[in-house]
N, C-alpha and C positions, 0 to 999 in steps of 0.2 A: 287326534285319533278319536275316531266314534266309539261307542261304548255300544254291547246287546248284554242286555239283561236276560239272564237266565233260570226263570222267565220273566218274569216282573220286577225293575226296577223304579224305584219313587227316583225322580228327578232332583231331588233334595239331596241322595246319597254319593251322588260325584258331581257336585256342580262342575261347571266349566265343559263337559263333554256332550255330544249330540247322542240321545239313547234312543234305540231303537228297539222293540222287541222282537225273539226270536225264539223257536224256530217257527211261529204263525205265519200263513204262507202267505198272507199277503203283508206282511210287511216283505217278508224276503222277495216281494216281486217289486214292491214300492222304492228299496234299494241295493235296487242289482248293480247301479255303478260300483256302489260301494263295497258289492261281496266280489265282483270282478277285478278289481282292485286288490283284494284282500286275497282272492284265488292266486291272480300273478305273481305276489309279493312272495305267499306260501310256496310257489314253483320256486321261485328266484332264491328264495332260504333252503329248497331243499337242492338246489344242486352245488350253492356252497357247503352245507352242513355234509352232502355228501365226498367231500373233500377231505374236512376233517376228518370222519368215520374211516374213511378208506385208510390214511396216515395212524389213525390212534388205534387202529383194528386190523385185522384181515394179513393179507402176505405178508406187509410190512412190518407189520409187527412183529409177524413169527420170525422174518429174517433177522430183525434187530438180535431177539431173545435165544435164535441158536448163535449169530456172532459173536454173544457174550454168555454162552456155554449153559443155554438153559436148558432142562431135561424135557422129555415127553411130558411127566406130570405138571410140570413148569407151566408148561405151556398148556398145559389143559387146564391150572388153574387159575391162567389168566383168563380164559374161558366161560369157564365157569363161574369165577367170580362176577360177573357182572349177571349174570340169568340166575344165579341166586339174592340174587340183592336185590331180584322184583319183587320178594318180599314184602320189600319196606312199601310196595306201591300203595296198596291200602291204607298206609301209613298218611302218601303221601295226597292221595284223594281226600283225607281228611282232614288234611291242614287246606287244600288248596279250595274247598268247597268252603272255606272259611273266611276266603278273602277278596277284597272287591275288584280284582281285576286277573284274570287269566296273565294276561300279556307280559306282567311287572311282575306277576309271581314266577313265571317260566322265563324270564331273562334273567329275576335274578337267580334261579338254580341254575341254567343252563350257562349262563355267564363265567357264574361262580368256577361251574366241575370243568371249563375248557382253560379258563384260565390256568386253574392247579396243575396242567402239563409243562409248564413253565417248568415249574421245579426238575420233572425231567429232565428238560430242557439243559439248566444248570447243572445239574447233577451228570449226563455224561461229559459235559464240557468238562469239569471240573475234573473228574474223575480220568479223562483224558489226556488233560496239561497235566495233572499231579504225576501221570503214572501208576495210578491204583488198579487194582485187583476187577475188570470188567466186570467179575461175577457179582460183584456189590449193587451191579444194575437191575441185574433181577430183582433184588427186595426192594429198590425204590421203585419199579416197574409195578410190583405189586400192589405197594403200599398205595400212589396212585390209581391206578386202576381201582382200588379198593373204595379211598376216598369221594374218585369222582363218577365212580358209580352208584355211589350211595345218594349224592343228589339227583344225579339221574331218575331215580329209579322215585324220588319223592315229588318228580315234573313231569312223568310220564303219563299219566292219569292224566293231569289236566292237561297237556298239551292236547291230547286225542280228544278229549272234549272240547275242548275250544275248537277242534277241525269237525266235528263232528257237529255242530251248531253251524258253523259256516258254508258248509258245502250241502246243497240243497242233496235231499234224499233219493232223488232219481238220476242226476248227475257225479255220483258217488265213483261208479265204477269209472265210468269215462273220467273223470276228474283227476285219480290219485294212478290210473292207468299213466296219464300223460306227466303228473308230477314225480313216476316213480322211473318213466322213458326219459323226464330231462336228467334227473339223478345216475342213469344207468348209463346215458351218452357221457358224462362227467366222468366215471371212471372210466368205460374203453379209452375214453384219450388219454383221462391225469394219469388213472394206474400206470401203464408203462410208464410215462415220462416220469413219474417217479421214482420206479423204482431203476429205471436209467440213472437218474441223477444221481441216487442214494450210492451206486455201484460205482459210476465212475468218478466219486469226489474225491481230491486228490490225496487228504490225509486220513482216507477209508472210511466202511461202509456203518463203521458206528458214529463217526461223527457227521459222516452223511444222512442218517436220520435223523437228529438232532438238529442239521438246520429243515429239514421237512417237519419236522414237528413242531419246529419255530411259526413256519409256512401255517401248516395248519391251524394253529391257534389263532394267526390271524386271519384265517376267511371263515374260522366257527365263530368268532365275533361279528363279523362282516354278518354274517347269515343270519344271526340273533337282530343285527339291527333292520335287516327287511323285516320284520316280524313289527316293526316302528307304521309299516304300512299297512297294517291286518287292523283291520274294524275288532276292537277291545270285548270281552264276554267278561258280565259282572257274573260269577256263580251265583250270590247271595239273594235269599230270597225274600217278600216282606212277611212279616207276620201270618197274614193272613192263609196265602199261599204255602208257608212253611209245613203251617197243620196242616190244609186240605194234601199236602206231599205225605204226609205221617199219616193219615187216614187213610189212605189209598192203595200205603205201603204194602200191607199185607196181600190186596186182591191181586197188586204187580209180581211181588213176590210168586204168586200163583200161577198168575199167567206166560211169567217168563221162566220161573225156575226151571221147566221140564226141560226147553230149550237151553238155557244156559248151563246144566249140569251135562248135557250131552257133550255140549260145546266142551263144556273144559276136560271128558273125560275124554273125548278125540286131541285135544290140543296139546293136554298133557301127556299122551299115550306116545302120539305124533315127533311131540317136541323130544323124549327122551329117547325115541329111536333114530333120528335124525342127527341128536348133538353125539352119539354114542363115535360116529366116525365122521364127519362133517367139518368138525376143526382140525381133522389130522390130515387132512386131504395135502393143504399144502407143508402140512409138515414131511409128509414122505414124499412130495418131488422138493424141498429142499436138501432134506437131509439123508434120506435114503436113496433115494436115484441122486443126486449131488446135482442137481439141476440150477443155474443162476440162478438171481432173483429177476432178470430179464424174463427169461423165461417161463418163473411163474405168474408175472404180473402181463403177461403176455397173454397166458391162459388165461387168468382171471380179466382181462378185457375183454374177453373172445365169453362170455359169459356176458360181463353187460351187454355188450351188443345186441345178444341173444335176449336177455331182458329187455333191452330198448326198443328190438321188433315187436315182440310177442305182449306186453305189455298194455299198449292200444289196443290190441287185436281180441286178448283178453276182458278187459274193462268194457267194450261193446257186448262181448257174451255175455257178461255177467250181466250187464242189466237187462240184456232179454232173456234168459235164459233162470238166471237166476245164481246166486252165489255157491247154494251147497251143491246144487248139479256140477257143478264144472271143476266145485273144490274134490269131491268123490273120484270124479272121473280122470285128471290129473294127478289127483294124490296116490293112484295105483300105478302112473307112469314114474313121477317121483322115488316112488315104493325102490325101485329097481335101481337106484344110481349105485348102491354101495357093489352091485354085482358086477357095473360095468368098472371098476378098476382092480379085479383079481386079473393077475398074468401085465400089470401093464410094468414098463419096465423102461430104460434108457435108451431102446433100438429105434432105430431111425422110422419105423413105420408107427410106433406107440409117440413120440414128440411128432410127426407130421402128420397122422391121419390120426389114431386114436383118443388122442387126448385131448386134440383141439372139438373134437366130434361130443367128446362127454361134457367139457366144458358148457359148448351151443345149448348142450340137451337139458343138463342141470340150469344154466342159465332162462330157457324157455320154461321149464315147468317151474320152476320157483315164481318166477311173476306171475304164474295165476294162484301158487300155494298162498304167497304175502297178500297178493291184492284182496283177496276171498276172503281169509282170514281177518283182515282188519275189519273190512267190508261186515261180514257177521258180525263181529263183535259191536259194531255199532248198530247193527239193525236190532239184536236182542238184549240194548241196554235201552231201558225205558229212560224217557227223558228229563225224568225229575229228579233223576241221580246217577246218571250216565258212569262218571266216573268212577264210583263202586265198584259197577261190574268191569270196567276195563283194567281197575285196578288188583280184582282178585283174579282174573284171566291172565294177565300178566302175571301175579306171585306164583301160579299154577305151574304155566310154563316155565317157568325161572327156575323153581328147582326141580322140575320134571328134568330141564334143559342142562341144569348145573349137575344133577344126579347122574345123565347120561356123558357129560365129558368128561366127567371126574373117574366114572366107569372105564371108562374109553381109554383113558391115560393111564389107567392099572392093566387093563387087558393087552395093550399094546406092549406092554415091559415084562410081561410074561412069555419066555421061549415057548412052552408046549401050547399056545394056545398058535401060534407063527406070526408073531408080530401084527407089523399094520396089514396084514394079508388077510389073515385069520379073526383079525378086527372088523374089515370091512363083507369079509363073509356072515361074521355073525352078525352084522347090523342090518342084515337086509329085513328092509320092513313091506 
């Protein structure tokens, strides 16, 4: 595996690896095999890893957690747990700026927090043969999640830096455009077939996740090891360069804060209006309209799809047009989703015309909200400490995001405010 120093590596501190420096543009033209390379593998990791995520998050999960009697708050602090524990991300930019390899430090976080689903794993089995109390699942449900979002949240910074070194700055949009279409094509197909599988397995639908989340363990490890083919980023920097980064620090300081405080007080604003009703979506076509879980992972593909078209389409405007134009102009059609599900309901024209229509529509505007968003966040982090700002941009949103679901899940248990109805009217942003 080649190694990029970020930015200056002495060749004495990792023998045995070929170093390259980056992100000076003529090396990154000197070798392009090698970021091409590095670009397909990161495709190839992200449409396994988007496998996992789909199994440890999203319908699936919520299905497990009302199977085994979880409440609305339950469920929003599985939620929420994990957008609060960005936190720890500055945490984790600080340990990870410390060590000489991106690659080996995000394997083994990311390793670590997929493997610890295991435990789940045993835990309903066991819980199943013995004949126990299902509700016992929720607090080992938690307690992972808890766990394995805690290293997440310490690998997060540097993974986005390390992509953020590799992927040339004019190819950014088009780039994570098509990494985020092959990710979106993985759920339209896996979702359903998943959540088929979960439903019709024969000794039911909790031990039917249980072998999915078996599944999923093994292709987030699969996904970690493409990451074996990504040209290596040493963070660390020599001597010399360290200071000329501490001298400098204060004029960067200057030049990007006015940008980056904007940035986080739209993202944070964004992020807590968003999570207020966003995770209850599919809670109320499971448990309120009584709706399969067919039928919501049906919806929820009819959403990637819509990501998978718009996605590309997106990622070309953004580089000529520019990120925060399109993020503005989008983020006011987004604004409106919470509006389009007052009145929807069980009747045959709300499951065949209405809700496959908000699905498409949420599913379209979100691919340019994520792309944009990432997109800035790397354009306004200067390059001699990237991970910093990615890493308090994330704790911002995290408990902006944990403060709005946690909200969401008090408001929605309240009769006079009218449940998820009255929820999703006050969220309109």
């Amino acid at each position: 595996m080649e190694t990029i120093t970020q930015p200056v590596l002495d060749s004495t501190e990792n023998p045995g690896t070929s170093s390259v420096i980056l992100p000076d543009s003529q090396n990154q033209n000197g070798n392009k095999p090698s970021i091409r390379t590095s670009l397909k593998a990161s495709t190839i990791d992200g449409v396994f890893a988007a496998i996992f995520i789909s199994i440890t998050g999203g319908v699936l999960l919520t299905n497990f957690l009302l199977q085994v009697g979880a409440s609305p708050i339950e469920i929003g602090m599985v939620s929420s747990i994990p957008m609060l524990l960005n936190l720890l991300q500055p945490l984790g930019a600080y340990i990870g700026d410390r060590t000489n390899s991106r690659h080996y430090y995000c394997l083994w976080i990311f390793g670590t927090a997929r493997l610890l689903w295991l435990i789940l794993v045993a835990a309903i089995g066991f819980i199943s043969w013995s004949g126990g109390d299902l509700h016992q699942l929720i607090i080992w449900t938690l307690g992972i999640v808890l766990v394995t979002h805690i290293l997440e949240s310490l690998g997060g910074s540097a993974w986005l830096s390390w992509m953020a070194v590799l992927v040339p700055h004019r190819l950014r949009g088009r780039y994570f455009g098509l990494r985020n279409s092959a990710a979106s094509l993985t759920n339209l197909v896996g979702v359903p077939l998943l959540g088929f599988a979960v439903e019709a397995w024969p000794s039911g639908t909790v031990s039917g996740y249980a072998v999915v989340l078996f599944l999923a363990v093994v292709v987030g490890i699969i996904s970690l090891g493409c990451q074996f083919f990504m040209i290596d980023v040493n963070p660390q920097l020599t001597a010399i360069k360290q200071v000329e980064a501490e001298e400098k620090n204060f004029s960067l300081l200057g030049n990007f804060s006015p940008n980056f405080l904007r940035f986080l007080l739209y993202f944070g604003v964004w992020t807590f209006a968003v999570n207020l009703s966003s995770p209850f979506f599919n809670l109320y076509l499971l448990d309120n309209l009584h709706l399969d879980l067919y039928w919501a992972t049906l919806y929820g593909s009819l959403t990637a799809g819509a990501n998978l078209i718009m996605l590309i389409l997106w990622g070309k405007i953004a580089d000529r047009i520019g990120n925060r134009p399109l993020l503005l102009l989008v983020g006011i059609l987004a604004g409106i989703t919470p509006l389009l599900w007052l009145g929807v309901g069980a009747d045959n024209i709300s499951l065949w015309v209405w809700l496959p229509l908000i699905h498409i529509f949420t599913g379209g505007t979100w691919a340019a909200i994520e792309l944009c968003s990432s997109n800035i966040q790397m354009e306004v982090a200067p390059q001699e400490h990237p991970s910093t700002y990615f890493a308090v941009a994330a704790a911002v949103a995290g408990v902006c995001g944990a403060l709005g679901t946690t909200a969401g899940g008090f408001f929605c248990e309240i009769p006079a405010l009218g449940g998820f109805q009255g929820l999703f009217a006050l969220s309109i942003r």
